[in-house]
Backbone as a ProteinNet text record, in pm:
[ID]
protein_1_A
[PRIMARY]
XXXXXXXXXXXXXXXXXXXXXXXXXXXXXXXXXXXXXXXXXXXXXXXXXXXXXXXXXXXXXXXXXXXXXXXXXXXXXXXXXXXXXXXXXXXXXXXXXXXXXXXXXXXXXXXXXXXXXXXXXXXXXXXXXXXXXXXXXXXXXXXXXXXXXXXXX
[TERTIARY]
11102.6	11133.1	11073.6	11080.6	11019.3	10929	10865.4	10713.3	10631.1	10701.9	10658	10686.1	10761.1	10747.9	10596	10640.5	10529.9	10374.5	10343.5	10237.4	10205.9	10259.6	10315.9	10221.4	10260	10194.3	10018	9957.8	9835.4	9848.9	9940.1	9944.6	9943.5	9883.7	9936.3	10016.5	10129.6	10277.1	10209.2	10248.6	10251	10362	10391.6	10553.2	10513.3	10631.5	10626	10736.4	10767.4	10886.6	10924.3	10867.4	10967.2	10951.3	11118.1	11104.7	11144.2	11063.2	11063.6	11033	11052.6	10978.7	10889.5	10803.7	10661.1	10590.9	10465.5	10333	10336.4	10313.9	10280.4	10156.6	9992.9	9889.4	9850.8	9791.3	9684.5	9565.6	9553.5	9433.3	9295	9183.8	9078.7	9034.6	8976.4	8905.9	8773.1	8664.4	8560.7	8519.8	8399.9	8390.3	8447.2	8517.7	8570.2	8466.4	8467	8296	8375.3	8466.7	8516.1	8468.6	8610	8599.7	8568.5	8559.7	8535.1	8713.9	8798.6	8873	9013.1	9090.5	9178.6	9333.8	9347.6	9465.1	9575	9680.9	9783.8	9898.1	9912.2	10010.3	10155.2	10288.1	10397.5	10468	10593.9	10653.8	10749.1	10816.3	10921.6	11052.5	11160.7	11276.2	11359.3	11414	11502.9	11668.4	11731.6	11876.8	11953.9	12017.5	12117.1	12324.9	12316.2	12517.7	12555.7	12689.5	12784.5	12870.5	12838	12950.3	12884	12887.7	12869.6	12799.2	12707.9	12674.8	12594.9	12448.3	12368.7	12327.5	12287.9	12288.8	12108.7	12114.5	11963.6	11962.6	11929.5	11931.7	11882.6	11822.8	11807.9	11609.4	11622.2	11454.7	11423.8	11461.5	11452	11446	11551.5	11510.6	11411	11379.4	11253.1	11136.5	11108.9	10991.4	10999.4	11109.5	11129	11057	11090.4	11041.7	10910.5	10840.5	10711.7	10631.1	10660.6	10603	10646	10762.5	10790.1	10794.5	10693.2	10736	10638.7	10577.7	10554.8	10654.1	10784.9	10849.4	10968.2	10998.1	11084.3	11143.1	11327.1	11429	11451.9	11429.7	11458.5	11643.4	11738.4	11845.1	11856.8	11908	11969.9	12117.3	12186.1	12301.3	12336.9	12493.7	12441.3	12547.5	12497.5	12622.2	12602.7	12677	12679.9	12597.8	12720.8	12669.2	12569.9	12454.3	12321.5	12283.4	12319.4	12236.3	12262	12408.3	12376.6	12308.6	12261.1	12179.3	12029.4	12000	11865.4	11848.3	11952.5	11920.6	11943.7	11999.9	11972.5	11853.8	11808	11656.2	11491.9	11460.1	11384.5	11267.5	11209.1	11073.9	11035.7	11055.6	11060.4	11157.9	11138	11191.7	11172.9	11331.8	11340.1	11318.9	11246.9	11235.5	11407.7	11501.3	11640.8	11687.8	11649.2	11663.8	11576.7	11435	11346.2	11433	11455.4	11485.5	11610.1	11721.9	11826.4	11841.4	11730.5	11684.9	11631.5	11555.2	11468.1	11606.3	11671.7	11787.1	11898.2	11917.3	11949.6	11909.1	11823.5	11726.6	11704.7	11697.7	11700.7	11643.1	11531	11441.1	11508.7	11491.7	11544	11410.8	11369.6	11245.7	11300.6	11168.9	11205.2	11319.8	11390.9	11478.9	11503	11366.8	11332.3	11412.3	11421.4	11451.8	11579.6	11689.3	11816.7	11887.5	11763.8	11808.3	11825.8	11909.4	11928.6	12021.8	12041.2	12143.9	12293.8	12309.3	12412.4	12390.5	12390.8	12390.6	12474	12476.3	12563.2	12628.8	12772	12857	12810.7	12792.1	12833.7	12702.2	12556.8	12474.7	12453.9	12476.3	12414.3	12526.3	12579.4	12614	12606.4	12582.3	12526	12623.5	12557	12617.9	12548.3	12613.3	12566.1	12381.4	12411.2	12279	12195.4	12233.1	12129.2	12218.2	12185.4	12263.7	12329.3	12466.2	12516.1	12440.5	12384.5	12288.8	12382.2	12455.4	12546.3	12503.9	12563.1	12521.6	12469.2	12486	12455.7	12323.3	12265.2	12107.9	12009.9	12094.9	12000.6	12071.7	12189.4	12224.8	12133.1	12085.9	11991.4	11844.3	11803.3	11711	11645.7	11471	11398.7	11432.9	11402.3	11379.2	11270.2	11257.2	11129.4	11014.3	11020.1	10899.3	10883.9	10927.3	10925.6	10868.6	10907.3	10843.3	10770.5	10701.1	10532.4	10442.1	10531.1	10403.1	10335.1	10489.6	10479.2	10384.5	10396.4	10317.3	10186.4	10135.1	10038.6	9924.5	10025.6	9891.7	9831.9
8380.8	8484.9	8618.1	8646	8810.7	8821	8637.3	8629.5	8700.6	8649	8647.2	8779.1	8801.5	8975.5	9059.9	9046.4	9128.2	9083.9	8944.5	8882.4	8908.5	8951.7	9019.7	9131.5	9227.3	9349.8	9326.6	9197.5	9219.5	9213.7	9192.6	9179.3	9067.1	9027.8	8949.1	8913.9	8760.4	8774	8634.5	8628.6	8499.8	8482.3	8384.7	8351.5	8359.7	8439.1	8423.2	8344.1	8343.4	8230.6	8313.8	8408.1	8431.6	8630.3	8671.2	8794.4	8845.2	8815.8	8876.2	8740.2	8731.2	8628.1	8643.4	8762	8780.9	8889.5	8845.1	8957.1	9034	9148.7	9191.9	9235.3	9219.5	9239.7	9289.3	9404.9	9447.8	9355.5	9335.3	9251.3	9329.2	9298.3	9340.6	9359	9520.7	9578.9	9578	9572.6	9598.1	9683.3	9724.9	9823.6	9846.5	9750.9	9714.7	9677.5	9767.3	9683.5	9602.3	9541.5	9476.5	9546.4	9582.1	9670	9804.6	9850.1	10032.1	10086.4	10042.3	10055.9	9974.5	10022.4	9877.8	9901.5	9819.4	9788.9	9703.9	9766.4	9667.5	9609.7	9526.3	9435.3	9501	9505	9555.7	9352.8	9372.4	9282.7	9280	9216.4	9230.1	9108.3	9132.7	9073.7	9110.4	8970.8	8964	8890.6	9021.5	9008.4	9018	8909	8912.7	8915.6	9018.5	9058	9046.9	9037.9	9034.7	9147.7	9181.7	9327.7	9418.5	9462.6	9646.5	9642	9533.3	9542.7	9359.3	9409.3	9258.1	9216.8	9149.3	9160	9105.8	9165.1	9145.3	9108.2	8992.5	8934.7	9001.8	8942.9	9034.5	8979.3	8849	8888.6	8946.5	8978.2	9063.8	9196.1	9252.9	9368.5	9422.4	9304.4	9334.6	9344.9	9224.7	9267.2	9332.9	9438.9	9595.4	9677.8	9674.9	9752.6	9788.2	9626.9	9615.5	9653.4	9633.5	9659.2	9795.5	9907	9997.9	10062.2	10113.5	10190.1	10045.6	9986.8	9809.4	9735.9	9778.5	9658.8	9703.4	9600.2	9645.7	9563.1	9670.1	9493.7	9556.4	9419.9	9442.5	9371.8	9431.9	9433.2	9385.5	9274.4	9211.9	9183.7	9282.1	9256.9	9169.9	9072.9	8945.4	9005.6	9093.1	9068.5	8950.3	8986.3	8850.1	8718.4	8652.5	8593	8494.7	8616.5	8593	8486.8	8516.2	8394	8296.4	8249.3	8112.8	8073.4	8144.9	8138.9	8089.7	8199.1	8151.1	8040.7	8002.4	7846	7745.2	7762.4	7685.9	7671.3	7741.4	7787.5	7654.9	7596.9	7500.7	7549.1	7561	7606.2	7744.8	7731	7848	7963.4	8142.9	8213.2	8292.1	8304.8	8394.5	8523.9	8664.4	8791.6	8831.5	8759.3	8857.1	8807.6	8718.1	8756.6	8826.4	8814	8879.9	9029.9	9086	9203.3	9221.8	9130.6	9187.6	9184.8	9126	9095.2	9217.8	9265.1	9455	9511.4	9540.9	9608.4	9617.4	9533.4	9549.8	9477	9568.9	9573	9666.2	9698.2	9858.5	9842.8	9889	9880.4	9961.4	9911.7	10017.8	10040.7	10122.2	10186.4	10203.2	10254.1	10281.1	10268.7	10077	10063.8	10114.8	10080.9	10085	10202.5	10319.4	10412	10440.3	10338	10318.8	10263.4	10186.6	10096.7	10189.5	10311.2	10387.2	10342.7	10394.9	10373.2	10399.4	10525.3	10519.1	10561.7	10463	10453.1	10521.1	10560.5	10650.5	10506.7	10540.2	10374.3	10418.7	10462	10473.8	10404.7	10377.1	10306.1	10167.8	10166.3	10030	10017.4	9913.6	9873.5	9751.7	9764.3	9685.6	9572.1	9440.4	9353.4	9239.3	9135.5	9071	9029.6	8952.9	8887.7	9023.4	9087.3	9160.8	9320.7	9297.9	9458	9451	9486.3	9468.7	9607.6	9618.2	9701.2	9720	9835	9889.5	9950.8	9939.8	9977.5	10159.4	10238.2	10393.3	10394.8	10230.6	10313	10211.2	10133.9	10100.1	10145.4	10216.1	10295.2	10405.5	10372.5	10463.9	10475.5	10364.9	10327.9	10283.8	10272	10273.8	10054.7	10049.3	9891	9875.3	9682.7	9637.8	9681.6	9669.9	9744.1	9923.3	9983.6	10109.5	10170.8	10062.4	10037.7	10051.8	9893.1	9841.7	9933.6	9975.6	10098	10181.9	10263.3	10381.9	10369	10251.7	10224.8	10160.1	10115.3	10006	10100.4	10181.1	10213.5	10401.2
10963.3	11059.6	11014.7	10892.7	10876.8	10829.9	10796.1	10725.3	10880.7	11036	11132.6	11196	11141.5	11184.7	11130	10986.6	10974.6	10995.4	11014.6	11058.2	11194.3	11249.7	11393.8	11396.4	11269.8	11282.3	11219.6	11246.7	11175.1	11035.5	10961.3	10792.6	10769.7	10649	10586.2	10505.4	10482.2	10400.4	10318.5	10186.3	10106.5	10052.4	10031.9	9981.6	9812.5	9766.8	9621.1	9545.6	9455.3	9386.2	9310.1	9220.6	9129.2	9156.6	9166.1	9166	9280.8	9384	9566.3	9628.7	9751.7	9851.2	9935.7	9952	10031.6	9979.2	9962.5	9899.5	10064.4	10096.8	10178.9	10174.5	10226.6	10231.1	10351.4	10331.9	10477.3	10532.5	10643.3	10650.3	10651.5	10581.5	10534.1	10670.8	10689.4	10816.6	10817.5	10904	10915.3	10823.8	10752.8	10680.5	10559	10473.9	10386.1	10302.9	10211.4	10139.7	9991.7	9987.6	9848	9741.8	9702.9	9539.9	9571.9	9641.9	9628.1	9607.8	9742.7	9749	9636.8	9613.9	9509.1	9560.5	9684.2	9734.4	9648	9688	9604.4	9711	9695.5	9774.9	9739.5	9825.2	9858.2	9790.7	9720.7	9706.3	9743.6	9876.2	9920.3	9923.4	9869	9865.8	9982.9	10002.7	10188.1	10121.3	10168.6	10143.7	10254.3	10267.2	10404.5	10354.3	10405.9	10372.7	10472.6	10434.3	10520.4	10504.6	10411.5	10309.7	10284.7	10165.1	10175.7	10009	9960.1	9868.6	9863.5	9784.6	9769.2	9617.6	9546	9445.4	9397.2	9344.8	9217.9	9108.8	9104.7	8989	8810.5	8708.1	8612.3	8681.4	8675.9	8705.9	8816.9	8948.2	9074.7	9012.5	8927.9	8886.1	8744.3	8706.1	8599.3	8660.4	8773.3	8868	8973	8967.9	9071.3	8961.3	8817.8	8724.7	8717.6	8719.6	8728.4	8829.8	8962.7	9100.6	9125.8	9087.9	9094.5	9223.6	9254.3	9402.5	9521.1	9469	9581.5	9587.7	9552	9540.7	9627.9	9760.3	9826	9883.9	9909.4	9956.8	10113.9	10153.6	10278.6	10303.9	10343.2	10371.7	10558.2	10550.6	10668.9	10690.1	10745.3	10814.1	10901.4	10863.3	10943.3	11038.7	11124	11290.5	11336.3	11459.9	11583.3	11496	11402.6	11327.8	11284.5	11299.5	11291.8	11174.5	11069.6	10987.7	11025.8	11061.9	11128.5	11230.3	11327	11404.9	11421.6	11278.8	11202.7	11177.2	11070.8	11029.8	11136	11251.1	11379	11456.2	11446.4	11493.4	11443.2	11553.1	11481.8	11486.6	11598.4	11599.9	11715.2	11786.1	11848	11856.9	11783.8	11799.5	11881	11980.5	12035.3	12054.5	12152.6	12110.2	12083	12173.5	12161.2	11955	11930.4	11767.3	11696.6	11761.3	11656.5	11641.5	11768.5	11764.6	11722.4	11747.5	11641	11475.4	11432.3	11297.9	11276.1	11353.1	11333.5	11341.5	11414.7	11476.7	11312.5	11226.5	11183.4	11054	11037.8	10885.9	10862.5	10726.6	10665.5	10487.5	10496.1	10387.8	10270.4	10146.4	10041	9937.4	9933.1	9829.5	9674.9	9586.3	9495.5	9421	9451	9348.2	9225.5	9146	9027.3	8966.7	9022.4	8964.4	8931.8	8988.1	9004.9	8908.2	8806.6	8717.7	8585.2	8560	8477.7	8357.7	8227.9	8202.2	8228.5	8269.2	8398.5	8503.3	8593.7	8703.5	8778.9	8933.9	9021.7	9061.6	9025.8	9091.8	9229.3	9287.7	9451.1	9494	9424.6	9447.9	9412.9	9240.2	9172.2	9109.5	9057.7	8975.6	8826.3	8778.8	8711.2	8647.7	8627.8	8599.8	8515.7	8451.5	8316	8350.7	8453.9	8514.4	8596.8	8639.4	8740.3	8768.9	8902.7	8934.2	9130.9	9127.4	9275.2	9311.1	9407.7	9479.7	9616.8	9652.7	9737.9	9847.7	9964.3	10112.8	10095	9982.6	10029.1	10060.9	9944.9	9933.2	10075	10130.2	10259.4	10393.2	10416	10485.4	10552.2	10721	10745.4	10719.5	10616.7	10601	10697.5	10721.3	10805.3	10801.4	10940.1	10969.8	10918.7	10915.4	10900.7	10982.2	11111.8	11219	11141	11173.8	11162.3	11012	10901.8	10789.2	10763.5	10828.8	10847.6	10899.2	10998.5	11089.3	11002.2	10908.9	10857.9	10732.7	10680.5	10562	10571.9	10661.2	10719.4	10813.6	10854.3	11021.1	10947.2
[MASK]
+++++++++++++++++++++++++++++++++++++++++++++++++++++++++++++++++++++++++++++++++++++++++++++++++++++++++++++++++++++++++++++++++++++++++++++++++++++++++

């Protein structure tokens, strides 16, 4: 579903395994002469709550460390209880989900910087394996569409 969103916008998504679950890539434009320019791919992790906090593992947040300001979670709120919905879904998606999937998605940036030694409880919290990552910091945050645009076009 959000490989197809953003494939939507002309990008390209690759599934990754360890860390995030999609490379986000621009697709190479006319006039692109290879190698002048040195693009870097966006690594994005897809978290779906139900509550007011998602969690990151310890390797999710070592390769936030690494990818630093490319590395980004996309936050899915499951209303009108959408994830089950999803996983009902065989082959053809609907626009009335695509869009409540945009509708309530909210990008969080520059984790990385969150991972302090003390942390603001009201954002992160940290824990043995990783870190609970709390609704302040994707609150208001831009959607996936609005994202892509802003970073892409």
């Amino acid at each position: 579903m959000i490989k197809k969103i953003i494939e939507d916008q002309g990008l390209r998504a690759n599934s990754v395994h360890k860390g995030g679950d999609l490379e986000i890539w621009p697709v190479a434009q006319d006039g692109w002469d290879g190698g002048q320019i040195e693009i870097n791919p966006y690594l994005l992790e897809v978290k779906f709550t139900s509550g007011n906090r998602i969690y990151l593992s310890k390797t999710q947040s070592d390769v936030a460390r690494i990818w630093r300001e490319n590395y980004i979670i996309l936050v899915v709120e499951n209303v009108s209880n959408l994830r089950d919905r999803l996983k009902e879904i065989d082959e053809e998606i609907s626009e009335e989900i695509i869009q409540l999937v945009v509708e309530n998605s909210y990008i969080i940036e520059q984790v990385h910087t969150k991972f302090v030694r003390i942390p603001n409880p009201d954002e992160v919290e940290p824990d043995v394996q990783g870190y609970w990552i709390k609704r302040r910091l994707w609150s208001g945050g831009n959607n996936i569409l609005r994202w892509l645009k802003e970073t892409f076009d």
